[in-house]
N, C-alpha and C positions, 0 to 999 in steps of 0.2 A: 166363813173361812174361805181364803180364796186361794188357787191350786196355784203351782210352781210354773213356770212357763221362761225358766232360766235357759241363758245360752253357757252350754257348757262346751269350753276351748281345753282339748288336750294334744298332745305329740303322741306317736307311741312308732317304735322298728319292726314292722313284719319278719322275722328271721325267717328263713328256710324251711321247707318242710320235713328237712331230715334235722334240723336244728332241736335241740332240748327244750323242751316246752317252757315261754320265761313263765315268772311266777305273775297276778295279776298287778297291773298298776293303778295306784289310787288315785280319783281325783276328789278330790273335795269340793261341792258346789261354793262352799263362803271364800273358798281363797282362790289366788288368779293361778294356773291359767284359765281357770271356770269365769267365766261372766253370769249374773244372774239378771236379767232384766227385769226382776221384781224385786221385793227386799229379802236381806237375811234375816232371817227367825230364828228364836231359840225358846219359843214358847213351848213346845211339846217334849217330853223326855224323849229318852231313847235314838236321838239322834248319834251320826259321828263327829268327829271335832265338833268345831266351835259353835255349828249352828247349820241351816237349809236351806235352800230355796223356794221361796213363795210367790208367785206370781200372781197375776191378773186373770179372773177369771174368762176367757176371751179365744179365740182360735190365734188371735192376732202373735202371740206367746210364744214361742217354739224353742227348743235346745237343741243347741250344734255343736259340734264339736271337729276338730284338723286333725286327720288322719296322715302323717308321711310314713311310708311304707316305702323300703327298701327294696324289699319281690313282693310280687303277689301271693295273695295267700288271705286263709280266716283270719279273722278278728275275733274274740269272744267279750262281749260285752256284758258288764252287770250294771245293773240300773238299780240302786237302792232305795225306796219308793214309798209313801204314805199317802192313803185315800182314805179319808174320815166318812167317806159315802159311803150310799148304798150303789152309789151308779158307775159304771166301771168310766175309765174317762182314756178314750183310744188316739190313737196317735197314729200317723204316715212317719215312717221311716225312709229317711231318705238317705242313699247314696250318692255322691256325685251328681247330686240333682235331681235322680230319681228313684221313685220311691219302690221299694223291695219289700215293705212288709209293714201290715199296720196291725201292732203292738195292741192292747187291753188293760189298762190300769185298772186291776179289779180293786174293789173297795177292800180294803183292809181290814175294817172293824172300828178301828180310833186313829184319829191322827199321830196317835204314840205308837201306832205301830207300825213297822219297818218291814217290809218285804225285800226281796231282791229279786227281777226280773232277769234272766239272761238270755240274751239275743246274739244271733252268728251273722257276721255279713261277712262279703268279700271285697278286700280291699286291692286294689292296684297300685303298682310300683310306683313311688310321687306321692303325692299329693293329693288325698282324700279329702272329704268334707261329708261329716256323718248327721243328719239332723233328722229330731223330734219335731215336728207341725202337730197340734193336738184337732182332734177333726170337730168337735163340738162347745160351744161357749163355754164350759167346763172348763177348759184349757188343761192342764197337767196335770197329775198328780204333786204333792211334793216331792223335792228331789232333794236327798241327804247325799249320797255322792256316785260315781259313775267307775267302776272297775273296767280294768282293759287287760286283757291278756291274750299273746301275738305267739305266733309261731305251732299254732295247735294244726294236726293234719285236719286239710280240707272233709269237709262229709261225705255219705253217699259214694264211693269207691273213687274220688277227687271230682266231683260234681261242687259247686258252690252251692250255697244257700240259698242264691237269689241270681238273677241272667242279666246281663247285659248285650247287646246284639249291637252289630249296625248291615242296614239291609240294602243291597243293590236296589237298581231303576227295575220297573220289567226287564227278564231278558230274553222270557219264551212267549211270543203271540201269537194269535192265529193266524194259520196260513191256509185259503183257500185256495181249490185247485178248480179243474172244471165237473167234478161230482160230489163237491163239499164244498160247503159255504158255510162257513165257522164264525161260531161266535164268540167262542172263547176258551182257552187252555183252561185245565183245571187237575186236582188230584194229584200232582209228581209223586212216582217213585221214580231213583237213582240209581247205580249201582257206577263203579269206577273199574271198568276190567279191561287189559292189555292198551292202558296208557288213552282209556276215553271214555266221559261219560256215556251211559245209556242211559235214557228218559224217556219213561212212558206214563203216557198223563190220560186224563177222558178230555173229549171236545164234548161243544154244543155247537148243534148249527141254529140256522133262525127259525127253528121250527121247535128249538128248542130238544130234540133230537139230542142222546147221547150216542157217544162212540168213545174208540182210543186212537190212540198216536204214540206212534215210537219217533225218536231222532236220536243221534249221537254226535257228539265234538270231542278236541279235544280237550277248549279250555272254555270259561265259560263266557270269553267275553266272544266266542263262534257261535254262542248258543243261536243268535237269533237269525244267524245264516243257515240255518241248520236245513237241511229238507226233511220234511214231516213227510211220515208212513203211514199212512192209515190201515189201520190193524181191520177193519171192516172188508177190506183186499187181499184178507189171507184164508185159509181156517176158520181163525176165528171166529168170521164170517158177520151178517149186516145182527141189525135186532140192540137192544138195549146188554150194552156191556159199558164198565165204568170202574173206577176208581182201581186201576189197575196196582199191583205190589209183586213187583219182580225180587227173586234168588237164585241163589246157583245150591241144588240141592246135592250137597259130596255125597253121600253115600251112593246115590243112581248117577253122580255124573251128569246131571241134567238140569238145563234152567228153567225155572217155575215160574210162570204169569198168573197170579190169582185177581179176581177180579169179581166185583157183582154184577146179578145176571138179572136182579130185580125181584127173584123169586125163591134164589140160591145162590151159593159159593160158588164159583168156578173156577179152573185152571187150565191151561192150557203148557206144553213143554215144548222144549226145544236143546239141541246139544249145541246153537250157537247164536248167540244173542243178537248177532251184528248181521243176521239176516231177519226182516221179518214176514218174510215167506216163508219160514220156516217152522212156526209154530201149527203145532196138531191142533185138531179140532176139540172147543173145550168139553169138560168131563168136570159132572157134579160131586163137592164133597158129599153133598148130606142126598145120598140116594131118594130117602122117606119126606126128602124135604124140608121144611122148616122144624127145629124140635121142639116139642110143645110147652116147655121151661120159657120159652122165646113167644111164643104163641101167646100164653096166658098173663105177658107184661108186656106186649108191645106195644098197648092200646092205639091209639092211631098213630102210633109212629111207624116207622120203615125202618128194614132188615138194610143195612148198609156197613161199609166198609172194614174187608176182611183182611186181618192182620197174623201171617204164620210165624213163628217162633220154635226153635226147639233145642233141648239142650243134649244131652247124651243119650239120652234115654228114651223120653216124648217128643213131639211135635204138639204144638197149639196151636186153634184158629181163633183166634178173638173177634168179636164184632160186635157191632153198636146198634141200635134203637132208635134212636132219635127222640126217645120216651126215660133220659134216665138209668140209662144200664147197660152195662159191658158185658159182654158173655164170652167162655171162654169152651171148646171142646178141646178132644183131646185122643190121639192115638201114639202108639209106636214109634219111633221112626225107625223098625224096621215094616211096618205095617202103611208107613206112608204113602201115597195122601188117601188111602184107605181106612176104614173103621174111626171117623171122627165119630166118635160116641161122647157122655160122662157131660153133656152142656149144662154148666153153671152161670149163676149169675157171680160176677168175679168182683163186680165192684157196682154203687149205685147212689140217685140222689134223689130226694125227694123233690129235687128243683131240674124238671127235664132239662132243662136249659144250663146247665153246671154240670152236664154229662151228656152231653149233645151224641158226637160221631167222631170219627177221623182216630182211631187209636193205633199208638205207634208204642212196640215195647221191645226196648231194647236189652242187650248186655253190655257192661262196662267195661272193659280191657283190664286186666290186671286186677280182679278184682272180684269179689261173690256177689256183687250190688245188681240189680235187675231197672233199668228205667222205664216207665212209663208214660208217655203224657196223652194227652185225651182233648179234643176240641171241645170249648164252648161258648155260648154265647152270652157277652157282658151286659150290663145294668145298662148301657146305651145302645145296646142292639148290635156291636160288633163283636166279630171272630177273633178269638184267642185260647191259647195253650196253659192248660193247668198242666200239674205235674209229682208223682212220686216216686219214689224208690222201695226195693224190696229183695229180700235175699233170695228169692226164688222165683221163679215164672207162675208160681200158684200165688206166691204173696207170703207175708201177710204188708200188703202197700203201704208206706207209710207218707205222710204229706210234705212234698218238698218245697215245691214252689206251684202252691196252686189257689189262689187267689188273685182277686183283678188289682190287687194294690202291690202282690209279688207274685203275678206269674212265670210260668215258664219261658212265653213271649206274647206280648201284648202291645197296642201301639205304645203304651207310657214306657217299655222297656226296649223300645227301637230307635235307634238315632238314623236319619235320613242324609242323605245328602242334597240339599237343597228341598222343595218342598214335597210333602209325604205323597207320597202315588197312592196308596192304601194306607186302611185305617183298619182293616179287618188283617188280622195273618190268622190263614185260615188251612184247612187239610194241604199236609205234606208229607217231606221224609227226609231223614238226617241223612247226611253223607255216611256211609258207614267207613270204617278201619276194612272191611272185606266183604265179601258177597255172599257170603255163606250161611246157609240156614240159621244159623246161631247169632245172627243179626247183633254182631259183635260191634261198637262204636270206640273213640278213644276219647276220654273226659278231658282232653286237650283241645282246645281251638272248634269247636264244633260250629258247624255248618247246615241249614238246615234249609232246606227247598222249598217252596211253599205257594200258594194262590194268594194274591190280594186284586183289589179292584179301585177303581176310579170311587173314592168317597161319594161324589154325589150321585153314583147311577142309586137307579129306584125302582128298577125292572123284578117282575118275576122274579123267584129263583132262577128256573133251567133259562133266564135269559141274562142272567148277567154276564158283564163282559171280564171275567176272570184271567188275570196275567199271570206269570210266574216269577217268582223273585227269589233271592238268596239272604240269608241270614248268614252274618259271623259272627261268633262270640268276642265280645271287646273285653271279657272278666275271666278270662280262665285263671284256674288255679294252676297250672304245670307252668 
């Protein structure tokens, strides 16, 4: 028996998101506008109309299909589908070229029997082109016919299914003075207050030495004019500090610099961000030190990058391993940044490397949905963003876009302009909607700050030459 590996051509109108959900539209693989590039069948029962699509067993095979779309907005796809194996027969989904998500043709049982698969992508305004590429000589399952239904609300509190980006040149590089000799920007956090970014990031020097840097602009093509601060000139003072995450904390009226110390959480405050002489000297969250939840699964990994969150009630600190595991503490926020107690493990993988560091968890605007995404490192050794959502800052997470074939961002889901500066998009931090503990974002238009690097350095870690770049989402749903 050999699998389907049909190109299936349909139209379909994205209506509005306030629009009435239409009902789904059919396509039939035996009749045009489906194309099958293998032949039609009617051997097996249980089909619809007249007959199916069967193709060549081969990756060569693939189904597409023409998406015009009036706004942006979901898609909801059904794929009606028979697999006489026992082997499931998986497939790249691609959107406008690239691929968002690979699909699992599970074995059915008999060729007589019919499943339906349904799949969400996000479509933009124009002229879409949706395609099947099957990943193993198996080629497709067969394909009885392809449902389409438009106009359904976007997922995840208006979050898509899947990311599209296109990412600036470098815009933040190091800037050596005469007691720093820098080797590379790394770690942004953002914040956008009284009409100007503030950026503070960790350097390396050539010694491989960490530190921080503050700078501010107003827009970001200033970025690289910018004069760098070295936060080792204040307070804060020399020693290993690093992957700084600036807020503006409303209840105290005060903005927070959290950052690792190498051995613990730190913070440092300030009542004005746009001085950075101004920040106190830092002060440990976890007094006792590392907590032993942390301890008993870090195995040779390192205690890194701490991430606070809070909603009415709590405040969290999350942070990473480097071994697999997300942990999350937890106080007050009238007790703030006092009493982090209650350290769970909040999320985890058996694959260290699919739950690396860098976690960023946001809140959605408008909306109960919680974001998360989380650094990891891919099947070719580069840096990129898994991702889920969840109605609450405890969870329960659920999988959004967090694979290498539909990540959150990854190089297959960045478009450059002219040829790629980096191949890794690595620790960063979205633009927020606001500054405020409640690290509130808006699922329109998102923007995301980030570390990549010259693809062919080969250095050390603490010596690579790390840039800063910007992501903008090309697929919003608003």
């Amino acid at each position: 028996m050999i699998a389907c590996a049909g190109l299936l051509a349909g139209v379909l109108v994205v209506l509005s998101q306030s629009a009435v959900q239409a009902a789904p539209t059919r396509y039939e693989a035996e009749n045009s506008p489906a194309v099958c590039s293998g032949t039609i069948d009617s051997n097996w029962s249980g089909y619809s109309g007249s007959g199916f699509c069967n193709g060549p067993n081969s990756t060569g095979g693939y189904a597409q299909f023409t998406v015009n779309a009036s706004a942006a907005g979901t898609a909801t796809l059904g794929v009606r589908f028979a697999n006489g194996t026992t082997t499931a027969r998986p497939a790249n989904l691609l959107v406008n070229g690239s691929t968002v998500q690979t699909p699992s043709f599970e074995g059915t049982g008999a060729w007589s029997t019919w499943v339906t698969k349904t799949l969400s992508v996000s479509v933009r305004a124009g002229s879409n082109t949706i395609r099947f590429d099957p990943t193993t000589a198996n080629g497709l399952p067969n394909i009885d016919y392809l449902d389409v239904e438009t106009g359904g609300s976007p997922p995840a509190g208006g979050l898509p299914s899947s990311f599209q980006w296109r990412s600036s040149g470098p815009l933040i590089a190091p800037k050596s003075d005469a007691t720093h000799n820098i080797r590379a920007v790394k770690d942004p956090s953002v914040v956008y207050h009284n009409g100007r970014y503030h950026v503070f990031a960790s350097t390396t020097n050539n010694n491989g030495a960490y530190s921080m840097v503050y700078l501010n602009f107003t827009d970001w093509s200033q970025a690289g004019a910018a004069q760098h601060h070295y936060l080792d000139q204040t307070a804060i003072g020399a020693g290993y500090k690093a992957a700084p995450h600036v807020f503006y904390f409303a209840p105290q009226q005060r903005w927070y610099l959290v950052f690792q110390t190498g051995d613990n959480a730190a913070y440092s405050t300030t009542t004005d961000i746009s001085n950075p002489q101004s920040w106190t000297a830092p002060q440990r969250f976890y007094p006792n030190g590392m907590p032993q939840i942390i301890r008993d699964n870090i195995g040779s990994g390192y205690w890194v990058d701490f991430w606070v969150i809070c909603d009415s009630v709590r405040c969290y600190l999350f942070s990473s391993d480097d071994n697999g595991h997300l942990y999350r503490s937890e106080t007050t926020v009238a007790n703030f940044p006092n009493g982090m107690t209650n350290t769970v493990i909040a999320m985890q993988d058996a694959n260290r490397f699919r739950l690396f560091e860098a976690p960023n968890v946001y809140k959605v605007a408008g909306s109960n949905t919680y974001l998360l995404i989380h650094e990891a490192i891919g099947s070719d050794g580069k840096r990129y963003f898994r991702s889920w959502t969840a109605p609450a800052i405890t969870g329960p997470w659920s999988a959004l876009a967090d694979t290498e074939a539909n990540p959150f961002a990854r190089a297959n889901n960045v478009t450059f302009d002219g040829t790629p500066w980096t191949r890794d998009i690595s620790h960063g931090e979205m633009i927020r909607s606001g500054t405020d503990q409640t690290m509130t974002i808006s699922a329109c238009n998102l923007r995301y700050v980030y570390q990549g690097m010259d693809p062919g350095a080969t250095d050390p870690y603490n010596f690579l030459p790390w840039r800063l770049g910007l992501l903008t989402q090309t697929n919003s749903t608003c």
